[in-house]
C-alpha positions, 0 to 999 in steps of 0.5 A, spaced: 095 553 374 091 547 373 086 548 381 087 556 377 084 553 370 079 549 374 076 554 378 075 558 372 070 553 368 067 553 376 065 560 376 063 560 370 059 555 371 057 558 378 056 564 374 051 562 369 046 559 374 046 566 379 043 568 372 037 564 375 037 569 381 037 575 376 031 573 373 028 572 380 029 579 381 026 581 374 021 577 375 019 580 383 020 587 380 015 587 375 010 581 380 009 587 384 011 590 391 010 584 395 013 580 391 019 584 391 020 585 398 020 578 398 025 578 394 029 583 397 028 580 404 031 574 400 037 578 397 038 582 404 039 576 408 046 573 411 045 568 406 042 572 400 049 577 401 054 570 402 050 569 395 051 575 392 059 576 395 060 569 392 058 571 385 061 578 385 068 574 387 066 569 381 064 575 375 072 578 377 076 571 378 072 569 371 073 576 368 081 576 371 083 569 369 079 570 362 084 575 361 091 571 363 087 566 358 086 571 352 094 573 354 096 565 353 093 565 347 096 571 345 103 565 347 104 570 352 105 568 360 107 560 359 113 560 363 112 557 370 114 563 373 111 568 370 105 563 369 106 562 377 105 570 378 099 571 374 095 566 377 097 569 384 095 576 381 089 573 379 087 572 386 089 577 389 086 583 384 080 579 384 079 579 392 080 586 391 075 587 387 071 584 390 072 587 396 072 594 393 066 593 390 062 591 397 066 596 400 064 602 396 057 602 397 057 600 405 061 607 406 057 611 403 051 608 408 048 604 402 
């Protein structure tokens, strides 16, 4: 639980500087067409889609183990077992969002 925790504050890290990214995109849109295709090279990219997959991953994770926090706040889930099952859920729904999220958009040819 505590690799869970840490990760959490990671990802909400990692998610807060992606933000960054954001505001590139943004700003190449209104730069002009260049400048966006620039940045859609970029975000087209094998390393532009490592980086776009690893913020998709960390907005579930954060969002998935946000909610086990909001549980333990509610003083529900301490339990080891349980507290052991709803971080393994955690991982596994956030792996299949991920791949949920990444999948849709490729089988409809986008």
């Amino acid at each position: 639980t505590s690799v869970l925790s840490i990760t959490h504050r990671g990802t909400g890290v990692f998610l807060s500087l992606a933000t960054l990214l954001l505001v590139y995109w943004l700003a190449a849109l209104a730069a002009g067409p260049a400048t966006y295709a620039t940045a859609q090279a970029f975000f087209g990219s094998w390393f532009g889609q490592l980086i776009l997959l690893a913020c998709t991953f960390s907005l579930f994770y954060h969002l998935c183990n946000g909610v086990r926090h909001l549980f333990w706040d509610m003083g529900v889930g301490f339990e080891l077992p349980t507290a052991y099952r709803s971080g393994y859920a955690v991982v596994v729904v956030s792996i299949v969002m991920t791949l949920i999220a990444w999948l849709i958009p490729l089988a409809s040819g986008g």
